[in-house]
C-alpha positions in Angstrom: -79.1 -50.1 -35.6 -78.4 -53.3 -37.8 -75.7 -56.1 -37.0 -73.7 -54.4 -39.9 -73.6 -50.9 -39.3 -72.8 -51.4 -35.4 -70.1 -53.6 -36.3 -68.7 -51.3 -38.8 -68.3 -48.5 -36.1 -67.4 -50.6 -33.3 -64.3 -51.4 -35.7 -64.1 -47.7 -37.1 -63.7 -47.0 -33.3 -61.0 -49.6 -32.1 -58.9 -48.9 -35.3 -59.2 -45.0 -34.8 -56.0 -44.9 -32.3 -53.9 -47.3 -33.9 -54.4 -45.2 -37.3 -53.4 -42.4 -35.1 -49.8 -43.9 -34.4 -49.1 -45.1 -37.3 -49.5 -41.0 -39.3 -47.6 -40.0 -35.9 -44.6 -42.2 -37.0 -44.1 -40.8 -40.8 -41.5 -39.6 -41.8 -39.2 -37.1 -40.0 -39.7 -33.4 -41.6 -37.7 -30.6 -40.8 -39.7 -27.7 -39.7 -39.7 -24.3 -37.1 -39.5 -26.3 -33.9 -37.0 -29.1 -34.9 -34.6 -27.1 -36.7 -32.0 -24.7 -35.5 -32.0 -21.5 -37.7 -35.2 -22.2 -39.4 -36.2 -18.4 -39.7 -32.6 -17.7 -41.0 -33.6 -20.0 -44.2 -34.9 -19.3 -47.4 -38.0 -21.5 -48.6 -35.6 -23.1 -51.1 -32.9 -23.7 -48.6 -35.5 -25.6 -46.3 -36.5 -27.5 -49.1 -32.9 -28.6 -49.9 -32.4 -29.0 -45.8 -35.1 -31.3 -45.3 -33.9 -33.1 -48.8 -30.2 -33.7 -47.1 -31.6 -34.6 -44.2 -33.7 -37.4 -45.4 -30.4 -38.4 -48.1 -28.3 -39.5 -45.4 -27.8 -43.1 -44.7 -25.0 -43.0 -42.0 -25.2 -41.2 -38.3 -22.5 -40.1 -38.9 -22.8 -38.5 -42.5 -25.8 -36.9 -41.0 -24.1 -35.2 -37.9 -21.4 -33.3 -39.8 -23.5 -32.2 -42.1 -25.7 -31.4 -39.1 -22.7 -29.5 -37.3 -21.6 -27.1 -40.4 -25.7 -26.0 -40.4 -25.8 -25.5 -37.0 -22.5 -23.0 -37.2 -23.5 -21.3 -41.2 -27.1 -20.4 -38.7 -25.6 -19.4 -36.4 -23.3 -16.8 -38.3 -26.5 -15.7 -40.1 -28.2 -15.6 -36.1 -25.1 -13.4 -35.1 -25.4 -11.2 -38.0 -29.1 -10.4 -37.2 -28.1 -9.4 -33.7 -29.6 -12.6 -32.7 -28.3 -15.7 -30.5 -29.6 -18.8 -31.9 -30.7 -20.9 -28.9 -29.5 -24.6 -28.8 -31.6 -26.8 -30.6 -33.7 -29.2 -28.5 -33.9 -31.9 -30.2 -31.8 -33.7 -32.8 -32.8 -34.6 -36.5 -30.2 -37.0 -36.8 -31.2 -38.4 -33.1 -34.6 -38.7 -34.4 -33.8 -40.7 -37.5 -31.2 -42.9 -36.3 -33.8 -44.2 -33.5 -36.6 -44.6 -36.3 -33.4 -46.6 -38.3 -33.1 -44.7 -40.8 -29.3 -44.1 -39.8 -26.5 -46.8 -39.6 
């Protein structure tokens, strides 16, 4: 194998994981395991969801907006029959630790 080539996978290799972390850090999306009443949405609303969510430059902001979603879900939960299980893990959480969030 020539100097060149070896050196050019040895680097291809060591820059492989950090290129891994850095895609795993993007940008927060909302999607069926992050957010509450995702199956209750229409394509358009999780569009406009996701949009919010991303709008928001305040913790705050983003948790009352967060909170009247939650309950408008879980009406459209109760109206299925359905109880919509607790979400697991918060968007806003998520953003404000990635400071995106005042």
């Amino acid at each position: 194998m020539k100097p060149f080539a070896r050196r050019t996978l040895l680097a291809s290799v060591l820059l492989l994981p950090l290129l891994t972390v850095a895609l795993a850090a993007g940008p927060w999306h909302a999607a069926r395991r992050n957010t509450a009443g995702w199956q209750f949405m229409s394509p358009d609303e999780r569009v406009e969801h996701q949009r919010l969510m991303r709008s928001f430059t305040t913790y705050q902001e983003c948790k009352a907006y967060q909170k009247k979603r939650h309950a408008e879900m879980a009406a459209r939960a109760l109206q299925a029959g359905v109880v919509l299980e607790a979400a697991k893990e918060s968007g806003c959480d998520k953003l404000r630790a990635r400071g995106r969030l005042e």
